[in-house]
DSSP file (Angstrom, degrees, kcal/mol; ACC not computed):
  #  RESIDUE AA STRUCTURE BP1 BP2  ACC     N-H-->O    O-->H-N    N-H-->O    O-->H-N    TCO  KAPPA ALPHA  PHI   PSI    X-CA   Y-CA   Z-CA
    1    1 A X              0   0    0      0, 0.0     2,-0.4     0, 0.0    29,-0.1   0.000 360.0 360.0 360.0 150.6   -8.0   -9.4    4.9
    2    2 A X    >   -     0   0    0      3,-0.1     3,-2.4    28,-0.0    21,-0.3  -0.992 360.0 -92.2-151.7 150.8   -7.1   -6.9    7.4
    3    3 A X  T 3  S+     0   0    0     -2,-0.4    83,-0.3     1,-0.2    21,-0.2  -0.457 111.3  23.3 -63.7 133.9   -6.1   -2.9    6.6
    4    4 A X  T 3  S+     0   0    0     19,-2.2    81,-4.6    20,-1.0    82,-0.3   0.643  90.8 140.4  86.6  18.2   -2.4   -2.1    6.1
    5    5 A X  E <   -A   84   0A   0     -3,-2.4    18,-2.0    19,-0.3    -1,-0.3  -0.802  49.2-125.3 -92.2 171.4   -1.7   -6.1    5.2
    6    6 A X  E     -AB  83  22A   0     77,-1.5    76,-1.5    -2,-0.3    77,-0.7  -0.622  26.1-153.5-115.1 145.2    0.7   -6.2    2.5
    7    7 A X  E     - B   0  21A   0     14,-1.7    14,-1.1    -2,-0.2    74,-0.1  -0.998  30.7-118.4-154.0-171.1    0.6   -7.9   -0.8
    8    8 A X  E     - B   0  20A   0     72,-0.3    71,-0.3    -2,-0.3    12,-0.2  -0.185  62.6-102.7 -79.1 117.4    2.3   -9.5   -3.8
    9    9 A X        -     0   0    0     10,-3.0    -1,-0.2     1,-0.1     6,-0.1  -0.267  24.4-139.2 -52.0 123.2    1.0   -6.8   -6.9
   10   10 A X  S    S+     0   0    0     -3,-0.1     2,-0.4     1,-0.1    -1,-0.1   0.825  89.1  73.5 -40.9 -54.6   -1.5   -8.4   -8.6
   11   11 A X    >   -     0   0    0      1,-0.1     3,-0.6     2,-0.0     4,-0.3  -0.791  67.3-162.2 -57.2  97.0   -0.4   -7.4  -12.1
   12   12 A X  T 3  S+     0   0    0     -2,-0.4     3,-0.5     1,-0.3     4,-0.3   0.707  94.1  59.6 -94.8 -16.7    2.8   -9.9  -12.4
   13   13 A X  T >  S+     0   0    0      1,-0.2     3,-0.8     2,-0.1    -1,-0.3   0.954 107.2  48.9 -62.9 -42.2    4.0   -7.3  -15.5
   14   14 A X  G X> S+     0   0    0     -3,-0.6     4,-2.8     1,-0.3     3,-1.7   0.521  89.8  87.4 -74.8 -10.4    4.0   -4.2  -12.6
   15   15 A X  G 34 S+     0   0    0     -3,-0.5    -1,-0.3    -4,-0.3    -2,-0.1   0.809  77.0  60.0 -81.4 -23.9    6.1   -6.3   -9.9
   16   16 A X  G <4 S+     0   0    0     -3,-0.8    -1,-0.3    -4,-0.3     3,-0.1   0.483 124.1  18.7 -69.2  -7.8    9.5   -5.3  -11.1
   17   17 A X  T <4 S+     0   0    0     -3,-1.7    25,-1.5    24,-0.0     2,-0.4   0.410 143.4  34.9-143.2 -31.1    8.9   -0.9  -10.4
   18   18 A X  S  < S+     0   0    0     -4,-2.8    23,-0.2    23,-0.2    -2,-0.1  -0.784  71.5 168.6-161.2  78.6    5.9   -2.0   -8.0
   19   19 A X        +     0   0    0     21,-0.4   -10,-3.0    -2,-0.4     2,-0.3   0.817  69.0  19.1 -69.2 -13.8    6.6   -5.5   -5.9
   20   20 A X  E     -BC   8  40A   0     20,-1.5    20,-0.9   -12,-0.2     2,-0.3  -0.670  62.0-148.2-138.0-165.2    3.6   -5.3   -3.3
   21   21 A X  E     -BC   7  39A   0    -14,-1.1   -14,-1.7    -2,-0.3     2,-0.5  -0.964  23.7-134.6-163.6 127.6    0.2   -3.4   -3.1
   22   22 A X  E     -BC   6  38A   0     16,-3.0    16,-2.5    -2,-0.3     2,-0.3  -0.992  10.8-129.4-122.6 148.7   -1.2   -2.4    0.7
   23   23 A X  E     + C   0  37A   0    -18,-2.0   -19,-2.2    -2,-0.5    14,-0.3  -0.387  33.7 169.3 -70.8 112.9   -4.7   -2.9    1.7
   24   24 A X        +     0   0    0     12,-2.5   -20,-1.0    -2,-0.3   -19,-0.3   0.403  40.2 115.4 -78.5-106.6   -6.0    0.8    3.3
   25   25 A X  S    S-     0   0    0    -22,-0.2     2,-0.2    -3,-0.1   -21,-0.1   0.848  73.3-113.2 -27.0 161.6   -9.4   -0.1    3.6
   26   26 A X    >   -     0   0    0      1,-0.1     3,-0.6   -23,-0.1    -2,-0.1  -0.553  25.6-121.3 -89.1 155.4  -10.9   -0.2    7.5
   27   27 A X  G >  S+     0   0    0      1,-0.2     3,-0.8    -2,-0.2     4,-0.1   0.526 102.4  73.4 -82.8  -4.1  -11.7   -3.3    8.4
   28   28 A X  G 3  S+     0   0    0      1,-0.3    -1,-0.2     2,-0.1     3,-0.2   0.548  99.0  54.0 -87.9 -13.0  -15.5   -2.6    9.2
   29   29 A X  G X  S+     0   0    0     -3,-0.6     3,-2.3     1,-0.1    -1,-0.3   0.316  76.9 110.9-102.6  10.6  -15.9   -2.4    5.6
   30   30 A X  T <   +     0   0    0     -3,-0.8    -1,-0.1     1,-0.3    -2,-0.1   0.796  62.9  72.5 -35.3 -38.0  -14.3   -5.9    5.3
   31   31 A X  T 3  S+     0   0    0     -3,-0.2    -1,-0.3    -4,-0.1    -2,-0.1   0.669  78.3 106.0 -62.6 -22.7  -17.6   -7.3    4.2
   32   32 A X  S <  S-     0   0    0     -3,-2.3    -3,-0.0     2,-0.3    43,-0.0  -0.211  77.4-126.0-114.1 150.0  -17.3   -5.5    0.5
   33   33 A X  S    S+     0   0    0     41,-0.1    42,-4.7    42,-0.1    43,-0.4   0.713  93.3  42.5 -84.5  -2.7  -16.5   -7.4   -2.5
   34   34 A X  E     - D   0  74A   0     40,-0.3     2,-0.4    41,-0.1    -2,-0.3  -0.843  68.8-148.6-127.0 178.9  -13.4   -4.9   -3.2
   35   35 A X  E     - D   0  73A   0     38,-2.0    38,-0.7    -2,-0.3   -11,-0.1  -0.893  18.5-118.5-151.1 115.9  -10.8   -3.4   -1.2
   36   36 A X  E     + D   0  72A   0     -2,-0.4   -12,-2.5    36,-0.2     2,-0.3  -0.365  41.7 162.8 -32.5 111.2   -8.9   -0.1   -1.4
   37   37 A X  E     -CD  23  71A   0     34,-1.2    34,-1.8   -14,-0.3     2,-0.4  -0.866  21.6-160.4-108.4 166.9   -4.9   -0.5   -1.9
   38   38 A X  E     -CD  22  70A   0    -16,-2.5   -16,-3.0    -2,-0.3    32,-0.2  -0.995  32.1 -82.4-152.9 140.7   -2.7    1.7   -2.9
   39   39 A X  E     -C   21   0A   0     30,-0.6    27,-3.7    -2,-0.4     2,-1.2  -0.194  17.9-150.0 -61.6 139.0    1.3    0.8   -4.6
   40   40 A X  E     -CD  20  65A   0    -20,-0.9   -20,-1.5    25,-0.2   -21,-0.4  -0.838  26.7-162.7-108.0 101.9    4.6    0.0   -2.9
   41   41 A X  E     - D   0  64A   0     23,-1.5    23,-3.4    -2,-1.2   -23,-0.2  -0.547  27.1 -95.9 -83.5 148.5    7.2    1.2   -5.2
   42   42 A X  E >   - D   0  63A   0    -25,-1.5     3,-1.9    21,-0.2    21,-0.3  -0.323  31.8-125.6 -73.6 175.9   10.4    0.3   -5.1
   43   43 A X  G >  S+     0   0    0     19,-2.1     3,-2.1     1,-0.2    -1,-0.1   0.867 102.6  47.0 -41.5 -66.4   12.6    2.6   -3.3
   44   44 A X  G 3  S+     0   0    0     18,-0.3    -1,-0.2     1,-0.2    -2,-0.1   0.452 100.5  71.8 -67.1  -5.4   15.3    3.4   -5.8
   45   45 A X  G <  S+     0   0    0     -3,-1.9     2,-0.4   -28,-0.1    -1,-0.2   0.487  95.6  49.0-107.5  15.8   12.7    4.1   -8.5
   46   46 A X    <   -     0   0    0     -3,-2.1     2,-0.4    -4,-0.1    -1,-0.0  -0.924  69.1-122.7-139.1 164.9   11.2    7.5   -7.1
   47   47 A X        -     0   0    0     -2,-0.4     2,-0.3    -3,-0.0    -3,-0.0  -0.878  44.3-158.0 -93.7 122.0   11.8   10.7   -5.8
   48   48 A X        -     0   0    0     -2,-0.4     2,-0.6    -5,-0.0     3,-0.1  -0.643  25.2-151.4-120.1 173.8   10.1   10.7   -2.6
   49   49 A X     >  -     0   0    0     -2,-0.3     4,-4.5     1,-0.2    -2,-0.0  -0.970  34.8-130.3-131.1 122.7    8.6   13.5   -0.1
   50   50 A X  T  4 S+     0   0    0     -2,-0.6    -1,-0.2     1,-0.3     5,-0.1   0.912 100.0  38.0 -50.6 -45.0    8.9   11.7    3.5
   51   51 A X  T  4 S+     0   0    0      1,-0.2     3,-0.5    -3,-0.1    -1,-0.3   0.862 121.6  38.6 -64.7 -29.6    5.5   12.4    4.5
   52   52 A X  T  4 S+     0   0    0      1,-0.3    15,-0.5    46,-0.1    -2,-0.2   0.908 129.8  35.1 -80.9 -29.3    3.7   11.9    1.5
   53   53 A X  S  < S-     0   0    0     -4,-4.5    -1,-0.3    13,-0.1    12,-0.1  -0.668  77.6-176.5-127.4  61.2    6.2    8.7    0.5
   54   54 A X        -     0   0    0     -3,-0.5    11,-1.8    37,-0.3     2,-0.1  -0.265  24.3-129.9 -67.8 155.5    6.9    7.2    4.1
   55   55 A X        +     0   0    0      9,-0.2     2,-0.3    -5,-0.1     9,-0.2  -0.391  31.5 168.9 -87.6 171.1    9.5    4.1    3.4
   56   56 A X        -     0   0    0      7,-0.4     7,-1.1    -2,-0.1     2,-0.3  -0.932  26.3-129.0-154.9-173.5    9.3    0.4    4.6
   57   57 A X  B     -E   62   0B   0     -2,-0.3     2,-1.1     5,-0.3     5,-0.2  -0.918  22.8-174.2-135.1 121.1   11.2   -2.9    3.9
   58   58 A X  S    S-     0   0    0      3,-3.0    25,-0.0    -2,-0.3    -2,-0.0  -0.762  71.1 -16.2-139.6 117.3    9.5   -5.9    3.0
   59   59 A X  S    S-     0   0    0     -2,-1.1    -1,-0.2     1,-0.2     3,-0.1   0.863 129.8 -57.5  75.5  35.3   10.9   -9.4    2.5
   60   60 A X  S    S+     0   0    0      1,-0.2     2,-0.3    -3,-0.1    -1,-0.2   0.612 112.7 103.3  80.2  20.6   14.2   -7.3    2.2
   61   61 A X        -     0   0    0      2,-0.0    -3,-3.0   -18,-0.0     2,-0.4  -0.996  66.9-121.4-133.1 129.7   13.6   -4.9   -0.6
   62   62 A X  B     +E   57   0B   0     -2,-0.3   -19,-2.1    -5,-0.2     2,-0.3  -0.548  39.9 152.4 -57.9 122.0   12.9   -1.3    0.0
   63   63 A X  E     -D   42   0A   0     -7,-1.1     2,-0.6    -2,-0.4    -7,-0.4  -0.991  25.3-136.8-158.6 166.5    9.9    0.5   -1.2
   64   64 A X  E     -D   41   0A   0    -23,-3.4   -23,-1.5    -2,-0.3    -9,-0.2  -0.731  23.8 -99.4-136.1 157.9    7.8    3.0   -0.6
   65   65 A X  E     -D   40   0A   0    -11,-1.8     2,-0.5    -2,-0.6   -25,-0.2  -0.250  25.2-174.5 -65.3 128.9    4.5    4.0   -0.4
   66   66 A X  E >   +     0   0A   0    -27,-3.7     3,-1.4     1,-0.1   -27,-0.3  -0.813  12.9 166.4-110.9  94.9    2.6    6.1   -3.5
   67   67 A X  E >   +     0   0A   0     -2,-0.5     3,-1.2   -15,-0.5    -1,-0.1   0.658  63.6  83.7 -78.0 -16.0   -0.9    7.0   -2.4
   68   68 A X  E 3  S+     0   0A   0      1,-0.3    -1,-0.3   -16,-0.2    -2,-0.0   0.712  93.9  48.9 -57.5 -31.3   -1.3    9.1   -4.9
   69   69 A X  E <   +     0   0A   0     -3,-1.4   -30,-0.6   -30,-0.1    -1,-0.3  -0.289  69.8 146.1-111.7  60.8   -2.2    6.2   -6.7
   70   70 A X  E <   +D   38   0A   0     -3,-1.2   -32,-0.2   -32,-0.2     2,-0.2  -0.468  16.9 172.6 -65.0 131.1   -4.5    4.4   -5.0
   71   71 A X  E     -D   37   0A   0    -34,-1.8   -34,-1.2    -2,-0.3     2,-0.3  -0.858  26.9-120.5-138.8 168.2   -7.3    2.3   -6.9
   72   72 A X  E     +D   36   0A   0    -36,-0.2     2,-0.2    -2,-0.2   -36,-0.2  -0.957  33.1 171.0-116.9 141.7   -9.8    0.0   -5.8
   73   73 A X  E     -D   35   0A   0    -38,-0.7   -38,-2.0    -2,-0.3     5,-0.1  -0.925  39.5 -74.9-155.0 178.9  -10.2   -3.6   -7.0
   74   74 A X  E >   -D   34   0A   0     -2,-0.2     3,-2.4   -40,-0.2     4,-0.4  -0.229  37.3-134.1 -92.7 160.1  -11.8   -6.7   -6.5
   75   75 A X  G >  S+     0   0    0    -42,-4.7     3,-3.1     1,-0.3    -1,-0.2   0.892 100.3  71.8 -56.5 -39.5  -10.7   -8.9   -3.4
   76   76 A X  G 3  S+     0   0    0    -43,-0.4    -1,-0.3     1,-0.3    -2,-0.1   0.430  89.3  66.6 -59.1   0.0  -10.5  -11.7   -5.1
   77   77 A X  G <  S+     0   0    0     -3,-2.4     2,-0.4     2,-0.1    -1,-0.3   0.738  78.6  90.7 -56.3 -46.3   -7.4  -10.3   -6.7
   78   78 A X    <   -     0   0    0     -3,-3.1     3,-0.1    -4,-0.4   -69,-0.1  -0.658  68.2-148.7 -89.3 119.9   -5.6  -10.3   -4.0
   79   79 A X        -     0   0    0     -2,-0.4    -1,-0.1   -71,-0.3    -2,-0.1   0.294  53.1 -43.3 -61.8-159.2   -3.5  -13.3   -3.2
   80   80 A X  S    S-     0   0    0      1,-0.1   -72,-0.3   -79,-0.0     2,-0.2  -0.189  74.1-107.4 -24.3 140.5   -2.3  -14.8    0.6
   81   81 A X        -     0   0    0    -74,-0.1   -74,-0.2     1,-0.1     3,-0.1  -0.456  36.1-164.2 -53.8 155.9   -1.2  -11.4    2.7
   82   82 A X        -     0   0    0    -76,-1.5     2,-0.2     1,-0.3   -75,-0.1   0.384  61.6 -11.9-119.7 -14.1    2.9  -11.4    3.1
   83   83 A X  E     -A    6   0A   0    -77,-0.7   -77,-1.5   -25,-0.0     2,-0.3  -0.624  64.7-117.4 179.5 136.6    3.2   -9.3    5.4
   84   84 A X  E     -A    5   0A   0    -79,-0.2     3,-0.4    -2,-0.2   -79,-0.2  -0.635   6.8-170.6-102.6 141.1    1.6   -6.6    7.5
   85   85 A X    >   +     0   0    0    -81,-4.6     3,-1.4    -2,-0.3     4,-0.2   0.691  47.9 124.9 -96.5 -23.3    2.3   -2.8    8.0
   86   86 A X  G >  S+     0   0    0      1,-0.4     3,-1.0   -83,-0.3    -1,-0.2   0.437  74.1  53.5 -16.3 -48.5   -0.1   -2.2   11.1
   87   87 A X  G 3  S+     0   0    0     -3,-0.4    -1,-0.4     1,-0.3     3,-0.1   0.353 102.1  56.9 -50.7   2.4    3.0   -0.6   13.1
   88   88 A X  G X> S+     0   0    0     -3,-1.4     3,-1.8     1,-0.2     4,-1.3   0.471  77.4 119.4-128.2 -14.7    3.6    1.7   10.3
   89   89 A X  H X> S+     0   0    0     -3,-1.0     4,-1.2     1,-0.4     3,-0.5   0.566  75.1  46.9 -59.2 -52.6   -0.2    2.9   10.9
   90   90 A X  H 3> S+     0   0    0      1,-0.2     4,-1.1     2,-0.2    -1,-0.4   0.812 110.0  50.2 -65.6 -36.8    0.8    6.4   11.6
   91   91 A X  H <> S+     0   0    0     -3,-1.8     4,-0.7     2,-0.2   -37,-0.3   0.745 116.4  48.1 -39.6 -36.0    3.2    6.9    8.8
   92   92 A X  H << S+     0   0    0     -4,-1.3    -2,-0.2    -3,-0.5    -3,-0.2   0.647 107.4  44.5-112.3  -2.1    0.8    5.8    6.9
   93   93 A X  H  X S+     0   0    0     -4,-1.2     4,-3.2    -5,-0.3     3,-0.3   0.604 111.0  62.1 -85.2 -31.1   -2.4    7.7    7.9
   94   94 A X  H  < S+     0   0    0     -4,-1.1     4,-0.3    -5,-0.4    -2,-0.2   0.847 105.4  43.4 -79.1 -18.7   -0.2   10.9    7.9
   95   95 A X  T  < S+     0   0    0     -4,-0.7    -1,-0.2     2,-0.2    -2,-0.1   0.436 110.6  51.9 -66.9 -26.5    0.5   10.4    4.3
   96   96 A X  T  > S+     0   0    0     -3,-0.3     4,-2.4     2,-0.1     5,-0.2   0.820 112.8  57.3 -82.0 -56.3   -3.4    9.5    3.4
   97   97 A X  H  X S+     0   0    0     -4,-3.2     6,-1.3     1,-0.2     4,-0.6   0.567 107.9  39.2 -41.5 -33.9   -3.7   12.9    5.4
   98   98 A X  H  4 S+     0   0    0      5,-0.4    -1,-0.2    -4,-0.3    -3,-0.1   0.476 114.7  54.7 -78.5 -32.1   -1.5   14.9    3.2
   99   99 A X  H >4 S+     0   0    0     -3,-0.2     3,-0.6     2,-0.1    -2,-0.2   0.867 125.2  18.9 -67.9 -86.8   -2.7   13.4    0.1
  100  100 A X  H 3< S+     0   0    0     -4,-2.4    -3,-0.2     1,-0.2    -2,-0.1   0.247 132.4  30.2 -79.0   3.5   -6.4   14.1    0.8
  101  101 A X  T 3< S-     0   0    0     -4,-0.6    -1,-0.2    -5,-0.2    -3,-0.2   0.264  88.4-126.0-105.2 -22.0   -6.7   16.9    3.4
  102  102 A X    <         0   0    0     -3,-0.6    -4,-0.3     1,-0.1    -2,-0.1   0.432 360.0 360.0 105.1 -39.4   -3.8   18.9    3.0
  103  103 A X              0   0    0     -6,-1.3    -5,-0.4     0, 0.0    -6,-0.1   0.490 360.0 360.0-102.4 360.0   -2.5   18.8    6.7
């Protein structure tokens, strides 16, 4: 498990408004039996603010990030990774940044 990989929502009722889940968490806390994620909605189903809601596409459907709801849950939750956001790392700190700072 590695921060900012992507995966399949856990909750198979939620996957139709919310197909994937990304891991924040730093990896130095990797050791911990849960791991911070927060939803990737789809696209079409929100009103977004570009910083606060940066976009992506994964596995060809748009969606976009809600940090606003972020939860933590246990790892073992979480299936196989699909795909990882790590390039998006600034999109996606500046949006964590906005949330919880302000700035």
């Amino acid at each position: 498990m590695a921060q900012y990989d992507v995966y399949e929502h856990p909750g198979e009722r939620l996957r139709a408004e919310y197909p994937f889940v990304i891991d924040l968490q730093a990896d130095l806390l990797s050791s911990l039996d849960t791991r911070v994620i927060a939803p990737l909605r789809r696209a079409e189903l929100v009103p977004t603010i570009r910083r606060l809601n940066p976009g992506f596409t994964i596995n060809g459907i748009g969606v976009v990030l809600v940090p606003t709801e972020i939860v933590a849950i246990r790892r073992s939750l979480l299936g196989p990774p699909i795909a990882s956001l790590a390039k998006e790392h600034f999109a996606i700190t500046a949006a964590l940044d906005l949330m919880l700072a302000g700035i």
